[in-house]
Each structure stands twice: as C-alpha cells, then as structure tokens.
C-alpha positions in Angstrom: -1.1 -173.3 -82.6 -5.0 -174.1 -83.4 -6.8 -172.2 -85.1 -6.0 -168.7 -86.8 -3.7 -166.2 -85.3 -4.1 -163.3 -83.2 -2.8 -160.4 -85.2 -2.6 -156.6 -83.8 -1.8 -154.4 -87.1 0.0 -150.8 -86.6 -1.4 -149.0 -90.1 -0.6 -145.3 -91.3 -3.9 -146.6 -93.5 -3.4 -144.6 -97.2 -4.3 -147.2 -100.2 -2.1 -149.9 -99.4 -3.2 -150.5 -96.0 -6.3 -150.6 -97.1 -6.0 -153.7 -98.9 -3.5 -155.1 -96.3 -6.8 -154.6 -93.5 -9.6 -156.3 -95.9 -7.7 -159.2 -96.6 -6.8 -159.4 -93.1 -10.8 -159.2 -92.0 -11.2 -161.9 -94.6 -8.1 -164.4 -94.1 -9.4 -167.3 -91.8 -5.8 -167.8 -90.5 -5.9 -164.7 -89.1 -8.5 -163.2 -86.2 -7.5 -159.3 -86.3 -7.9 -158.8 -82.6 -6.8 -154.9 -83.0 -5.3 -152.1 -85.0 -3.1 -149.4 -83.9 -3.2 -146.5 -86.5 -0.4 -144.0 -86.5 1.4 -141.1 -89.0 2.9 -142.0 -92.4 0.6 -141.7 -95.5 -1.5 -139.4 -93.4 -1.9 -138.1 -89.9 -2.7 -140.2 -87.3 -6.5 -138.6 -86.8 -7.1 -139.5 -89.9 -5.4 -142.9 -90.1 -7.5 -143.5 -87.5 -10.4 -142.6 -89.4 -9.5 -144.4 -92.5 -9.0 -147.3 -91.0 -12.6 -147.2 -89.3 -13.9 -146.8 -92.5 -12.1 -149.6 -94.2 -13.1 -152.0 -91.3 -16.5 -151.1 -91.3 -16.7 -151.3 -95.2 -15.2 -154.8 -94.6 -17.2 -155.8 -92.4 -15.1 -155.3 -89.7 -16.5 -152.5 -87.4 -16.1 -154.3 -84.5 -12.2 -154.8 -84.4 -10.8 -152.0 -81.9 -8.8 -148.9 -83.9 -6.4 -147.1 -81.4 -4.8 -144.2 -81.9 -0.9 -144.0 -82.2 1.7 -141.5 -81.4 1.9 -139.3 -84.6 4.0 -137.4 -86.6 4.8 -135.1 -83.5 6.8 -137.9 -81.7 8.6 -139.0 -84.1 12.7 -138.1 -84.1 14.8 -135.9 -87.3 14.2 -137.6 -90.4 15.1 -137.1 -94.2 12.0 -136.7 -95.5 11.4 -134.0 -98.1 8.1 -135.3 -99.1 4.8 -137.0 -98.2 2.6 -139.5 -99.4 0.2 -137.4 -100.6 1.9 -137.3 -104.6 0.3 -140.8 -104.9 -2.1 -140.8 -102.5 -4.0 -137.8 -102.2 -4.3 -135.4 -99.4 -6.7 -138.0 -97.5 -4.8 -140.8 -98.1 -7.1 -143.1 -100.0 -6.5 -141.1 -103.6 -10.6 -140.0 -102.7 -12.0 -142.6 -102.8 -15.4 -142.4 -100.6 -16.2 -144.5 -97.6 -19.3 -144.6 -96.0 -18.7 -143.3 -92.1 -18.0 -145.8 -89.6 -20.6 -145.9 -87.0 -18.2 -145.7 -84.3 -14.8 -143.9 -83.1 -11.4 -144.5 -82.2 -10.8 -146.3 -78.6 -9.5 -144.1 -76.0 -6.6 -145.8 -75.0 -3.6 -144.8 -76.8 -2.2 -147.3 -79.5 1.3 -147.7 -77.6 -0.5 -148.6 -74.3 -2.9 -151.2 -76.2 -0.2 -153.1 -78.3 1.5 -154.0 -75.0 -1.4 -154.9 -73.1 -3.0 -157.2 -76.2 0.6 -158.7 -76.0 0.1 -159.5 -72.6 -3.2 -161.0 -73.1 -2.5 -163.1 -75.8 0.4 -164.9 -73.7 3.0 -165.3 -76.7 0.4 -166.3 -78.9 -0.1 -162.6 -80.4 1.9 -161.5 -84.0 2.7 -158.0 -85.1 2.3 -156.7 -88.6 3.9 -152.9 -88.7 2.8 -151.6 -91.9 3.9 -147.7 -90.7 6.4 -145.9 -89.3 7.5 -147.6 -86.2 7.2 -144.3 -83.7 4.5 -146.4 -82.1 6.2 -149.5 -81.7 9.4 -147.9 -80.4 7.3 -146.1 -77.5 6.1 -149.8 -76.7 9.4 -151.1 -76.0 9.9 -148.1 -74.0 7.0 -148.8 -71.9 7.9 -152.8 -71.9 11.2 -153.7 -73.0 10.6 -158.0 -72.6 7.7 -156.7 -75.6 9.6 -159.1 -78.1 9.4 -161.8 -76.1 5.7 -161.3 -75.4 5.1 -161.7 -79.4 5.2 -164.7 -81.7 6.3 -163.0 -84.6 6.8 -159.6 -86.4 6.6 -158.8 -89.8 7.5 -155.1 -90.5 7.0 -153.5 -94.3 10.0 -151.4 -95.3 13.2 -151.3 -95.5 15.3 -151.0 -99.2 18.3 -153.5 -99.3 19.8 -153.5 -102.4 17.8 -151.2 -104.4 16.6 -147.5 -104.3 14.4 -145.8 -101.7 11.5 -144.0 -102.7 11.7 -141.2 -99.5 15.1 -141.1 -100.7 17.9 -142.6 -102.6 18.1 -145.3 -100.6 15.5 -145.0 -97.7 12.1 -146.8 -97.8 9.0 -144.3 -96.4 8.4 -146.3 -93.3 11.8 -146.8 -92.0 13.0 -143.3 -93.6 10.2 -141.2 -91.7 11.9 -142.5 -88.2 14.8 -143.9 -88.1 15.3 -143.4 -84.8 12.3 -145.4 -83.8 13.2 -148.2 -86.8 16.7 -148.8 -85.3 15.5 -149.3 -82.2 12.8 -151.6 -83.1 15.1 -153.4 -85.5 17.9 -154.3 -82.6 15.1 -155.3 -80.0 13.1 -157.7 -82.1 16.1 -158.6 -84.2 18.2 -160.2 -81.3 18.5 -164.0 -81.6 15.6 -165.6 -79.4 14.2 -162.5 -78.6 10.4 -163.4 -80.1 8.3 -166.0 -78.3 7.9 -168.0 -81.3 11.7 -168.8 -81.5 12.1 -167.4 -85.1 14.0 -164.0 -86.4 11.6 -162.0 -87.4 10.6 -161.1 -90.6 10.8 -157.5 -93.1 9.8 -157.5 -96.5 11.5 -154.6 -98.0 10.9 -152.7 -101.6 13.2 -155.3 -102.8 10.3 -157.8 -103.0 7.1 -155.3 -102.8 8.0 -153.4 -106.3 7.9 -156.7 -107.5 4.9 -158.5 -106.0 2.2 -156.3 -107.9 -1.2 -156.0 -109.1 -1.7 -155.8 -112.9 -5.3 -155.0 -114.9 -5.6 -158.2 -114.4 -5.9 -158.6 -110.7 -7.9 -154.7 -110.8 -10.6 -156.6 -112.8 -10.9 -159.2 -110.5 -11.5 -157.4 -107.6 -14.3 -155.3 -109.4 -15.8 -158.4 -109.7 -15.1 -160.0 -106.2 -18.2 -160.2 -103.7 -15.9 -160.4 -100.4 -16.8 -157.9 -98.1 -14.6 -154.9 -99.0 -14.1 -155.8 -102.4 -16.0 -153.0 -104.0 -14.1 -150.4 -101.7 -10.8 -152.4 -103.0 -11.5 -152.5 -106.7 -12.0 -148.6 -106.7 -8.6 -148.0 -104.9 -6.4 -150.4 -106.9 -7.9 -148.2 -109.7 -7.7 -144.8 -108.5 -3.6 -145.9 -107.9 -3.2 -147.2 -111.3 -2.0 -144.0 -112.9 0.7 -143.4 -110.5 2.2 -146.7 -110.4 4.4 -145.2 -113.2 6.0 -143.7 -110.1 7.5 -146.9 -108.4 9.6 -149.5 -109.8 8.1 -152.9 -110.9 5.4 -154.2 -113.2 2.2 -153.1 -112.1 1.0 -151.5 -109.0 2.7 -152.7 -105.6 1.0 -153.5 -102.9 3.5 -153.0 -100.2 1.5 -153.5 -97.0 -0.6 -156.8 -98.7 2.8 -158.2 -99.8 3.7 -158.2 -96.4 0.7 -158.7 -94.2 0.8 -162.0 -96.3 4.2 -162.8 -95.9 2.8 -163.8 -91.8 0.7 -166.6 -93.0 2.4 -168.1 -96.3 5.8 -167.2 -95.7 6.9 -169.2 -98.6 5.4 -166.8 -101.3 8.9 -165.2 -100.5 12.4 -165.9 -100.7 14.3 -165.5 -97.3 18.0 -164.3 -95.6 18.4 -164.5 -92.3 21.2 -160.6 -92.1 22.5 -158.8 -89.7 20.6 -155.4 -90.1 20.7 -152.1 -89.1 19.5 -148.7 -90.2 21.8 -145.4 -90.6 20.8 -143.1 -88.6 23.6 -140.7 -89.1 21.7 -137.9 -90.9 24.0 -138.1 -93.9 23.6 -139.5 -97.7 22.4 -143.1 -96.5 20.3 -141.4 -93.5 17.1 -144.1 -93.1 18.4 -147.0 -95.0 18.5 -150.2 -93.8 21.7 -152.1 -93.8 21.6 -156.0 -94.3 25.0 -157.6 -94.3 25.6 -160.3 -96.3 29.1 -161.2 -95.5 27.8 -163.2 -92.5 25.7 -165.4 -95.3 28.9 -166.1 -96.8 31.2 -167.1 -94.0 28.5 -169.1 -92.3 28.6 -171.0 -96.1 32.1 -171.3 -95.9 33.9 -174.6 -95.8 36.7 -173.1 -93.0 36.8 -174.9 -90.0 34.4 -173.5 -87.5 37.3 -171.9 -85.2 38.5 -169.9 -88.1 35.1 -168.9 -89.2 33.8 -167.6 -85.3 37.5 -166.1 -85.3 36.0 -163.6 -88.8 32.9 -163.6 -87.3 34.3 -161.8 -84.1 36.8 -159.7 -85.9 34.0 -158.1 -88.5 31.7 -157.2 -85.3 28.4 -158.1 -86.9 25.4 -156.2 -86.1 23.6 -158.3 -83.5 20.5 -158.0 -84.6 19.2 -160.8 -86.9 15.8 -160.7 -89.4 14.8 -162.9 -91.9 14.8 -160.8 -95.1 12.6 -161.7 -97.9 15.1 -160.7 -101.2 13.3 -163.1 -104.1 9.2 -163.5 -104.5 7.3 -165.4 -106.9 5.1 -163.4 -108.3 2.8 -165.5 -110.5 2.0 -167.6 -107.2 1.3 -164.5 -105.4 -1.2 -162.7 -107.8 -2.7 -166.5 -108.0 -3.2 -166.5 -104.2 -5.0 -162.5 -104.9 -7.2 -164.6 -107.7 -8.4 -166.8 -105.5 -9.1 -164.4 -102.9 -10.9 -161.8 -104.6 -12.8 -164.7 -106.0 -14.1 -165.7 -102.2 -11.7 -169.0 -101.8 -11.8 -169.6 -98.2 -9.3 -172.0 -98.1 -5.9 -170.5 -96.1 -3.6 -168.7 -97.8 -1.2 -171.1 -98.8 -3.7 -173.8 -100.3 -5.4 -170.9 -102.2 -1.9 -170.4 -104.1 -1.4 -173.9 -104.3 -4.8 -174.6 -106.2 
C-alpha cells in the first residue's frame, strides 16, 4: 500500500512501551491511528495514563488511548512476580511526565480494536506489546478479526532460552496464557491475516539481544525528536537493572518489536508451528515452536513420504514467523539515526 501504515498498538506502557510509542509517533511509515492500553507492567488505569502521558510528551495527544480489559479478566497464570522490581511501582522507574491534557476514550479497548479493524478494510496492523487478555476478548467478540488485519506482530514468547516470569515463560505470554494460546491459533492459521503472511512474534530470543548500550543512552539525551528528552531519562533510570536480563545492554523489548512491522529484515525469521503450554505445570506459559517441521520441509524425501511425517507428527496448526537471529549493530544504527531526527523510513535509516 501507499503511504504509511495504519497501526493500533495494545501497550501495558512501563519503560519499554514507552519507547516503542515515541518512535511509533515519530516513524513516517507508520500513522498510529490508536492505542489500546491494558495490564502487565502496571494496571490498566494507569497504563492508560502512562500512555497519555507519553503521547502527549511526544507530541502525540491526539491519537485515541482506550482502555483494555485488565488484570481482573485475565485466566490462572504462573506469575509469582510483577514488573515493578525493574520498573517501579508506576511503571516508568519515576520518571515524571507532564499531565496529558486529556483522558482515556470511553469505549472499551476490546470494542475499539475491532471496530478500527473494520474501518481500515484490511489495511490496519496490530502491534501487541502486552498481555493478550485484550486481544483474546476481540476474537471473542469477532472471530473473522484476523482476517480483518494485515499483520500482527506480538512481543513475547521465549523459544529456546529462559523466561524471565519464569524458567521458561516470557511476561506477556506467561501473565495469560489462556488468552496467548488463543490468540496464537487464531492469527497463526495459514491465510488467516488479510495481508497473506504468517504473522510475526519476536520473542526474548532476539530482544535480550537487540539492546541499547551508553552509547545509544547518550544519543538520545542529545536527540531533539519530540519525546526524546522523556526517552533519554528512561533508558537511564533502566540502566541499573539491566544487570537483571540477559544480553549486552539494556533490551528494548517492545521497540525491538514494534520495529520488526516496518523493517522486518533487522531480524532473522522461521516460519514454526507454535503453541503455548497451558497446562499449569513446570513449562506453564511457554511458547512452543517446533522445529522438526523446518527440517522435513528441508528434506530431500519425496513429497509423499514427507506429507506422510508431516501427518503422522500432528503439527500444531498454527504457523508464525519467528524472529530467532537479529543483527544488532544494524539495529542500534537504525536507533542512531533516529534519535538523531533521520526521517528517512526505517529501513534506509539502517541502511545509511
């Protein structure tokens, strides 16, 4: 299509949605046409009013904030923590915002994702940077929602390494996995999304790797993009506590992936079979990708013998594209030339 993309965002906004939202204000691929702010990090009350705050600090008041289901919907999880031992009781490590001169929209944030699907007549891409209680109570309310969407790129999920809600269970996936398997098989099944392609999750795997370092903090207290100020003084507010994740720096979960929509190619891709346990044991809230499917699909066996495995190992049906490999020089580049106000898309300013 012309011109940039309708994108609704569903946020849980702590520090990493924060960045995630001002680049999204700022991308010119990307016209934010709402966001739907819902538990994780925080509450949902005050998601929603992070979220205003970081628009309107942005420059960004304007773009519609709906309020999602919450914490109280969500099903039986494993959580034994919240996000508060990195991100402070408010979400945004207290870091001040000046008050957004407006409030949330009335109509609730499950309601409004459908309808802005509807309007946007296939044209419209998801970015779920939260738990997906929300987005589960969507499909309830309209189960051809995948096929109303262009594409969906969901943060979470932990593949083949650790959790950090648990062993093996990522935060957004791990807080509901109810809702996550449910989303996961809908948007997962082949053809299901408007735009034709499996959709897309970009897992710790990738974020504990695509990081900020001093480097890109510096840079940021320097930028003069709207929002920039706000984002320099929450990258270093995080800084101390990104001894607590894997990878070298500070990840950026949410930017990672709200990137991922418009320069795909920053990652490295697997189109899996996936699932999430849902069992309430050991593995409860991890996401399953299954990678013997890669293999026999490679396989030189003649096709009849490999749909003959293929049948007999009862793949899940549900396929996403996986991102498992990211280049992470590129990706702090593309930051770079952000912060420094390079208005080119996203995929030139890497390029450059």
């Amino acid at each position: 299509m012309s011109g940039p993309l309708p994108v609704v965002m569903v946020v849980d906004t702590g520090t990493d949605d924060a960045a995630a939202l001002i680049w999204a204000v700022g991308c010119p691929e990307v016209e934010l046409v709402g966001v739907v702010a819902d538990w994780g990090n925080v509450d949902a009350d005050r998601a929603a009013e992070n979220t205003l705050r970081v628009l309107h600090s942005a420059g960004a008041g304007a773009v519609p904030v709906f309020r999602g289901l919450g914490k109280a919907a969500a099903g039986p999880n494993p959580a034994r923590f919240d996000a508060s031992i990195v991100m402070g009781a408010d979400g945004l490590n207290g870091v001040e915002f000046e008050p957004a001169d407006r409030a949330a929209e009335t109509e609730p944030g499950a309601e409004a994702l459908v309808r802005l699907a509807r309007e946007h007549g296939g044209e419209l891409s998801l970015v779920a940077l939260s738990p997906l209680t929300t987005v589960a109570r969507s499909l309830e309310l309209e189960p051809d929602l995948p096929s109303m969407l262009r594409q969906v790129v969901v943060m979470g999920g932990a593949f083949f390494e650790g959790g950090n809600l648990g062993a093996v269970a990522e935060a957004n996936i791990g807080n509901d996995p109810l809702a996550a398997a449910a989303v996961v098989e809908a948007f997962g099944r082949p053809g299901a999304l408007a735009g034709g392609e499996a959709p897309l999750i970009v897992p710790l795997d990738v974020t504990h790797r695509g990081t900020v370092t001093p480097d890109e903090i510096a840079a940021a207290g320097r930028a003069t993009i709207p929002g920039g100020d706000a984002l320099h003084r929450i990258w270093e507010a995080c800084w101390r506590y990104s001894i607590l994740e894997m990878g070298d720096g500070l990840p950026v979960h949410d930017l990672l992936a709200a990137w991922t929509l418009v320069d795909p190619t920053v990652c490295d891709w697997e189109t899996l079979p996936v699932a999430v346990d849902t069992g309430g044991s050991a593995a409860w809230g991890m996401t399953v990708g299954d990678r013997r499917l890669t293999m026999i699909e490679r396989s030189p066996l003649p096709d009849g013998d490999r749909q003959r495995i293929k049948d007999m190992l009862g793949f899940a049906e549900a396929r996403w594209q996986v991102a498992l490999g990211i280049e992470v020089d590129r990706f702090r580049k593309g930051i770079d030339a952000w912060l420094g106000g390079d208005r080119r898309t996203t995929g030139e300013a890497h390029d450059g």
